[in-house]
N, CA, C and O of each residue as an XYZ file, in Angstrom:
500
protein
N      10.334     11.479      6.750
C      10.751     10.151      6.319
C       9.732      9.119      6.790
O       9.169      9.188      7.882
N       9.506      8.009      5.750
C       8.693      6.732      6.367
C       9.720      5.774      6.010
O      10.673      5.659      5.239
N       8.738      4.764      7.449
C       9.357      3.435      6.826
C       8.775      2.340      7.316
O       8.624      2.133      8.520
N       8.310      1.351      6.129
C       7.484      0.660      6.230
C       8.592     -0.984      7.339
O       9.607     -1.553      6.939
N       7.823     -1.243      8.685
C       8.613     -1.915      9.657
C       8.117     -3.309      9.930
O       7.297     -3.190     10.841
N       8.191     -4.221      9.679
C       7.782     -6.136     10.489
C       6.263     -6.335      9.470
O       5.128     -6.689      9.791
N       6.879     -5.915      8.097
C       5.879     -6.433      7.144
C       5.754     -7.829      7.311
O       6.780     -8.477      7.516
N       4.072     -8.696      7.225
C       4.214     -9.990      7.356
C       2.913    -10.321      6.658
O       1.841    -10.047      7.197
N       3.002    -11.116      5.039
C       2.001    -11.095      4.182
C       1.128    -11.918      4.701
O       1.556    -12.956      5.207
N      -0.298    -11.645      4.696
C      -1.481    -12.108      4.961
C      -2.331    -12.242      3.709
O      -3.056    -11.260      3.549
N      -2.429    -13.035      2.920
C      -3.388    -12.703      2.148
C      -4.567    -13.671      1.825
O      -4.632    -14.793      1.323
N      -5.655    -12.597      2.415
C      -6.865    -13.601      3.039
C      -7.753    -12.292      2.710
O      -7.783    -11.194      3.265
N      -8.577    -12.890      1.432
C      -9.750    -11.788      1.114
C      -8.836    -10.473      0.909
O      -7.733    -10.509      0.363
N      -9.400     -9.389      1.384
C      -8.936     -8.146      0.771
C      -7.559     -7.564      1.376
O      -6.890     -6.655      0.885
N      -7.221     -8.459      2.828
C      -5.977     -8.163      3.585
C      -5.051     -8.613      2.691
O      -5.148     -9.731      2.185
N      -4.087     -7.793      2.423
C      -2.425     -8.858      1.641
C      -1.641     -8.557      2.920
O      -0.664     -9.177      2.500
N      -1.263     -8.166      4.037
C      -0.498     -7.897      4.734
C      -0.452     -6.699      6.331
O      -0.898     -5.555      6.418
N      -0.048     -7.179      6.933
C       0.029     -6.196      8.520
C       1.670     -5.338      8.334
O       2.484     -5.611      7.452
N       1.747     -4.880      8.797
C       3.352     -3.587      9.475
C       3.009     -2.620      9.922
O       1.945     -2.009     10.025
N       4.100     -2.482     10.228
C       4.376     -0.901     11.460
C       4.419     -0.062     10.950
O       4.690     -0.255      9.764
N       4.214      1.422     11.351
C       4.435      2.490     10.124
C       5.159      3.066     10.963
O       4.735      3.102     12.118
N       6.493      3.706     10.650
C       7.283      4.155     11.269
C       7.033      6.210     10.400
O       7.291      6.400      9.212
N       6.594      7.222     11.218
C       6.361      8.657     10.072
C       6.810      9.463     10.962
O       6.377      9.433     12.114
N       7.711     10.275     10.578
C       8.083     11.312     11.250
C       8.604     11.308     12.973
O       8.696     12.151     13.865
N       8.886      9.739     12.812
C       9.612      9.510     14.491
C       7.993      8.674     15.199
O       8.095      7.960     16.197
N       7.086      8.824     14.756
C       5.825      8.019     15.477
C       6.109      6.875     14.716
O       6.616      6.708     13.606
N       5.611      6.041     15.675
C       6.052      4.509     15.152
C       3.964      4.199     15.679
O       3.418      4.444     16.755
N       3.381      3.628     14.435
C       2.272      3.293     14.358
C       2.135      1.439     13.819
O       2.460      0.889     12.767
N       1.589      0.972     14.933
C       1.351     -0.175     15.025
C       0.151     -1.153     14.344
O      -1.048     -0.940     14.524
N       0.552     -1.981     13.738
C      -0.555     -2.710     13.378
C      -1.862     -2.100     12.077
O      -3.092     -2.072     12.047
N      -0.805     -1.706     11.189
C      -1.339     -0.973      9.564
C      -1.769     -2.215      8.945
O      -1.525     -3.325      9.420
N      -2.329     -2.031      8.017
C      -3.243     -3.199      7.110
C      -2.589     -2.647      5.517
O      -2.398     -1.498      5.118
N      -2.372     -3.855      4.897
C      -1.970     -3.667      3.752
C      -3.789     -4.043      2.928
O      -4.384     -5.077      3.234
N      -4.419     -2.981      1.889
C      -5.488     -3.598      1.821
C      -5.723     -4.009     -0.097
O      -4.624     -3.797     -0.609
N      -6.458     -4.355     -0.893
C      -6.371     -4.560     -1.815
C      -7.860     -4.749     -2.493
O      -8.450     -5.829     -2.462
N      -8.387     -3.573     -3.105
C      -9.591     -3.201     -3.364
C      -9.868     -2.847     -4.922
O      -8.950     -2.686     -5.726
N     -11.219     -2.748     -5.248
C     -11.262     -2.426     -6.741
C     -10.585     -1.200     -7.228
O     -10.755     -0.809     -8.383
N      -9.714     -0.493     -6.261
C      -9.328      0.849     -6.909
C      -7.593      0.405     -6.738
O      -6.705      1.254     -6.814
N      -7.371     -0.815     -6.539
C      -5.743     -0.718     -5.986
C      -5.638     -0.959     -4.338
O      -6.442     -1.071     -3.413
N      -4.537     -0.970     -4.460
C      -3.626     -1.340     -2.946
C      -4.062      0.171     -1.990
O      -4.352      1.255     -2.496
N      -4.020     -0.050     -0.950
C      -4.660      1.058     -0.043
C      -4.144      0.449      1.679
O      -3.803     -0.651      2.116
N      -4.282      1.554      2.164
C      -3.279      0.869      3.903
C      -4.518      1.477      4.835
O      -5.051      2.548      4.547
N      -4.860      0.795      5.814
C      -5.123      1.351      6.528
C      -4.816      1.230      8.196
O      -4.242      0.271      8.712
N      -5.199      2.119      8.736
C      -4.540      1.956     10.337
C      -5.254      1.535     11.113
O      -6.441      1.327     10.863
N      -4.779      1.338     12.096
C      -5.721      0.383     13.384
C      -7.140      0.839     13.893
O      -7.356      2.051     13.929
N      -7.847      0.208     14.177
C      -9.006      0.386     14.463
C      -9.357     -0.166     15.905
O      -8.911     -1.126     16.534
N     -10.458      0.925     16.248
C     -11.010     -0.161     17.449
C     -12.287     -0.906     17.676
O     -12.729     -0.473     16.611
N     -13.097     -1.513     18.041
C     -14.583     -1.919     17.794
C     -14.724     -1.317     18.655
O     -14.010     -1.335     19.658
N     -15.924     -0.465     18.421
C     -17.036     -0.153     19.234
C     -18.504     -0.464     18.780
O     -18.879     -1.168     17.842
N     -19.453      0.461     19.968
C     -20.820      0.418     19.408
C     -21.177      1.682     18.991
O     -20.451      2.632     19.283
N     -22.427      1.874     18.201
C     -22.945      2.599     17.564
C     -24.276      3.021     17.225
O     -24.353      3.207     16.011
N     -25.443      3.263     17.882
C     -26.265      3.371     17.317
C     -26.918      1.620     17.532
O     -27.571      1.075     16.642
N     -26.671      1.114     18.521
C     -26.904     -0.592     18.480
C     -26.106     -1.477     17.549
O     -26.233     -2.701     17.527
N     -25.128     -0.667     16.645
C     -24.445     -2.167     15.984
C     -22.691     -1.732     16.194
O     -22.026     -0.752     16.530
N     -22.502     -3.007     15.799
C     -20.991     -2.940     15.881
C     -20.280     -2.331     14.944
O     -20.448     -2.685     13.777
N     -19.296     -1.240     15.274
C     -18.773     -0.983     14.163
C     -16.902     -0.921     14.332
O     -16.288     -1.636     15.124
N     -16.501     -0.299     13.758
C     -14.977     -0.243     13.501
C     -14.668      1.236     13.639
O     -15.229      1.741     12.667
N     -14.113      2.135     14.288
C     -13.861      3.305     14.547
C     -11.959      3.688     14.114
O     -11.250      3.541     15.109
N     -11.223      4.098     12.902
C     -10.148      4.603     12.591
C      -9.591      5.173     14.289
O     -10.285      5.896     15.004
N      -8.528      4.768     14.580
C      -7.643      5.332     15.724
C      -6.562      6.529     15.308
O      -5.870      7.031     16.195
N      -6.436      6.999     13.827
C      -5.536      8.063     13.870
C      -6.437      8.289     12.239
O      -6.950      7.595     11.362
N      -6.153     10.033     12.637
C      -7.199     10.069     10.960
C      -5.989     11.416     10.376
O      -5.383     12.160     11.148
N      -5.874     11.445      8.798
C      -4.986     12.758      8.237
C      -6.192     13.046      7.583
O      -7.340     12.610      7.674
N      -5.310     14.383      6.509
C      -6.177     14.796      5.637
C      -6.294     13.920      4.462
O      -5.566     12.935      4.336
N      -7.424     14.332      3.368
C      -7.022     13.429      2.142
C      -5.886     13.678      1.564
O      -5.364     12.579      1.378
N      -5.012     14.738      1.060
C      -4.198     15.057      0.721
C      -2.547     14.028      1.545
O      -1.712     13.349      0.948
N      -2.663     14.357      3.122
C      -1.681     14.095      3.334
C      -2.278     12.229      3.592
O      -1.324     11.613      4.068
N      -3.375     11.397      3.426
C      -3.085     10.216      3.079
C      -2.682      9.870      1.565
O      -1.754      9.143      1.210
N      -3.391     10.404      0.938
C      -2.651      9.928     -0.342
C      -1.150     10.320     -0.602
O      -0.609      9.749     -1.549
N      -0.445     11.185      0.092
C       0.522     11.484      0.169
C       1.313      9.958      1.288
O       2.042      9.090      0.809
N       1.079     10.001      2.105
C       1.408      8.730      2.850
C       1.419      7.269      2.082
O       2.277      6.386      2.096
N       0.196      7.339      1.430
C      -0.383      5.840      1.075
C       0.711      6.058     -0.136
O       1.427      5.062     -0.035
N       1.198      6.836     -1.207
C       2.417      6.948     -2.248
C       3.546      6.246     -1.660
O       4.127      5.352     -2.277
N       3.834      6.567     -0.646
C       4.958      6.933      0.162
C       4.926      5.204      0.850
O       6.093      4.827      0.742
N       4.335      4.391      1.299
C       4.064      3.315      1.659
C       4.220      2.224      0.643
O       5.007      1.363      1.037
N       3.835      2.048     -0.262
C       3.545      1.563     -1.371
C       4.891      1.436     -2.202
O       5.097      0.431     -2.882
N       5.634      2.286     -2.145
C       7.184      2.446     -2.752
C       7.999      1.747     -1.897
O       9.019      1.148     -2.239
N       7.362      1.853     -0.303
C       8.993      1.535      0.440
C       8.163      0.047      0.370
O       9.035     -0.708     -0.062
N       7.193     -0.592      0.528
C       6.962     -2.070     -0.126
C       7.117     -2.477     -1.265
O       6.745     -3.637     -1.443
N       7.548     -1.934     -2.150
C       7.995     -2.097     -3.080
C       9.229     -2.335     -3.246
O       9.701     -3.376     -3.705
N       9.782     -1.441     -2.903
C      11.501     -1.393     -2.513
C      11.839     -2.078     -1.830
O      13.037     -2.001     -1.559
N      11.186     -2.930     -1.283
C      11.605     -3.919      0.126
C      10.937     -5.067     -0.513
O      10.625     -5.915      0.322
N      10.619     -5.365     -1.714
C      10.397     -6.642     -2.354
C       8.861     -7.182     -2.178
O       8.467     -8.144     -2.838
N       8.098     -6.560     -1.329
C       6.952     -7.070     -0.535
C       5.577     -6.942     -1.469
O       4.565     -7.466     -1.005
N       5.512     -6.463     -2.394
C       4.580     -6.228     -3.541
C       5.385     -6.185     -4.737
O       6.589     -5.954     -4.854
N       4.562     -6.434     -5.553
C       4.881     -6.281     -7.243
C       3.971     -5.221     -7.838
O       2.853     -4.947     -7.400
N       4.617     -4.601     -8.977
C       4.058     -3.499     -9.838
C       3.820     -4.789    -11.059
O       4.732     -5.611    -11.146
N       2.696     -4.936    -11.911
C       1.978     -5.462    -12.779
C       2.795     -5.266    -14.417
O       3.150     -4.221    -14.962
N       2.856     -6.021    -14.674
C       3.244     -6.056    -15.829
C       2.221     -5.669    -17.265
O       1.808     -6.536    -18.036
N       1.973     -4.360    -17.386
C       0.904     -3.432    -18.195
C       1.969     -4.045    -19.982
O       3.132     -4.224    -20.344
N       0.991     -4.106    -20.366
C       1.554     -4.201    -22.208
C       0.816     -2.959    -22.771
O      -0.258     -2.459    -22.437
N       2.026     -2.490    -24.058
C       0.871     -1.668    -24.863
C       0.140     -2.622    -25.624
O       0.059     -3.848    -25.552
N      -0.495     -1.563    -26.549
C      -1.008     -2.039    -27.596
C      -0.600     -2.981    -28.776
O      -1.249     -3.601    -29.619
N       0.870     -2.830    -28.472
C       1.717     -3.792    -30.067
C       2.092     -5.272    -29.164
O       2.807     -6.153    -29.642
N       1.516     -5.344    -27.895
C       1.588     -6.437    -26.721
C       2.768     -5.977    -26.192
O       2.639     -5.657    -25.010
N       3.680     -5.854    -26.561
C       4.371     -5.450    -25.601
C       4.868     -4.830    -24.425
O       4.831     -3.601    -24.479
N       5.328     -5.325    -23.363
C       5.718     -4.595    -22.319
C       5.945     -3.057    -22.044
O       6.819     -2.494    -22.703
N       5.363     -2.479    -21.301
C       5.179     -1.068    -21.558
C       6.681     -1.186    -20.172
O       6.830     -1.961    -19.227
N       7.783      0.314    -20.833
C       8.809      0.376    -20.107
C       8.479      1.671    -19.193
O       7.784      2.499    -19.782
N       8.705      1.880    -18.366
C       8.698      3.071    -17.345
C       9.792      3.645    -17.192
O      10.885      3.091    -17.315
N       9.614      4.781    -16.916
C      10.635      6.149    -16.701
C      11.012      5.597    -15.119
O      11.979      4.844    -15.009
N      10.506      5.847    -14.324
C      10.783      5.686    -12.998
C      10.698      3.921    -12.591
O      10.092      2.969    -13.083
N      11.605      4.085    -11.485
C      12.038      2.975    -10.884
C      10.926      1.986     -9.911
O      10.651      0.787     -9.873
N      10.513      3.120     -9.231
C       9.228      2.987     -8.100
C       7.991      2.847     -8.655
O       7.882      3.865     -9.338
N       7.149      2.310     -8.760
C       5.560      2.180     -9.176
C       4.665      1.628     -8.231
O       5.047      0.713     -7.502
N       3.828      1.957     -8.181
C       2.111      1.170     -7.671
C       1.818      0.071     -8.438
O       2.133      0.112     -9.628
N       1.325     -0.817     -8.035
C       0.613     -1.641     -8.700
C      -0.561     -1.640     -9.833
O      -0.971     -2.484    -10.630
N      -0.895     -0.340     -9.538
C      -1.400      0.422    -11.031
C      -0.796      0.946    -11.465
O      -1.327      1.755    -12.226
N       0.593      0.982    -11.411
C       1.250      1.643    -12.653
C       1.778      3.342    -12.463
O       2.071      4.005    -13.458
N       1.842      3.874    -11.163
C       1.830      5.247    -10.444
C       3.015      5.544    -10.446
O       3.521      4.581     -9.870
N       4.131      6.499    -10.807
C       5.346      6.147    -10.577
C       5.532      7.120     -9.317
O       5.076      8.263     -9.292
N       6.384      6.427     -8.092
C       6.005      6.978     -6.933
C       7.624      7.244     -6.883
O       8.049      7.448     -5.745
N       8.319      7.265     -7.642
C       9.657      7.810     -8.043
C      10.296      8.791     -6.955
O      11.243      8.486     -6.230
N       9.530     10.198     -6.957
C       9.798     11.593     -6.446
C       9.737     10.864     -4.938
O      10.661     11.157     -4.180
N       8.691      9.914     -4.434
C       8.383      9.860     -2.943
C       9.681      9.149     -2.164
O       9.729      9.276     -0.940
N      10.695      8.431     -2.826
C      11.036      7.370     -2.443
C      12.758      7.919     -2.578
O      13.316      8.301     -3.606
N      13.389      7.801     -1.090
C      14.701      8.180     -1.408
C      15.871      7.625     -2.179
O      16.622      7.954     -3.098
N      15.588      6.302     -1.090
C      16.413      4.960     -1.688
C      17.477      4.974     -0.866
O      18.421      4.246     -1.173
N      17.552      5.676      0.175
C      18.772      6.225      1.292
C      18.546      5.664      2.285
O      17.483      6.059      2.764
N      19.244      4.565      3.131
C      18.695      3.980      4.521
C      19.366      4.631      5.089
O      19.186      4.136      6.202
N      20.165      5.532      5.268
C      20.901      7.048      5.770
C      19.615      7.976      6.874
O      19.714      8.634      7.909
N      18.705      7.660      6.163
C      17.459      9.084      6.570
C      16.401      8.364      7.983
O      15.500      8.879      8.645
N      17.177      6.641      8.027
C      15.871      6.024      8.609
C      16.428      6.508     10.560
O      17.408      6.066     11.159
N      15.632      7.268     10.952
C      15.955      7.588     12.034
C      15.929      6.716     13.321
O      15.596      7.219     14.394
N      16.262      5.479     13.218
C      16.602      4.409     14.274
C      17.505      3.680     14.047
O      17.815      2.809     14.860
């Protein structure tokens, strides 16, 4: 189970927002809501260090690709579901509003349906 925790919109350049990530009982602090040419994307805390003489930004918790894009689905729905983003209003071709099967979407249009329970039953706190 996730759950997205003390969402608070920022939107300044590519940041739209900070929260907690609450996954599997770890409660992860200080996530980035981010917003890039490919879509909405999260990422987790970082620390500065050095490098080679320059400053850089070093990830503090890393998954696989699989299980982030599995996460980042999974994120994206429960901000969604919690009012905190909007899914885009896509038209077809005859202009009209294109209708979706599923309830849950990405902001590109992803239906993240399967990821998302809809049960505050499961939230383990």
């Amino acid at each position: 189970m996730i759950s997205v925790l003390n969402y608070k919109k920022f939107d300044r350049g590519s940041i739209k927002g900070f929260f907690d990530l609450r996954y599997h009982g770890l409660t992860i602090k200080s996530c980035r809501l981010m917003d890039g040419k490919n879509g909405l994307w999260f990422s987790f805390p970082q620390i500065k260090g050095e490098q080679d003489g320059e400053v850089k930004y070093f990830d503090q918790i890393f998954l696989t690709p699989l299980e982030r894009d599995h996460v980042r689905n999974l994120i994206l729905a429960e901000l969604q579901a919690g009012g905190h983003i909007e899914r885009p209003k896509r038209e077809t071709k005859s202009g009209q509003p294109r209708r979706s099967a599923g309830k849950h979407k990405t902001p590109e249009g992803e239906d993240l349906s399967e990821y998302y329970s809809g049960s505050q039953d499961d939230i383990p706190f």
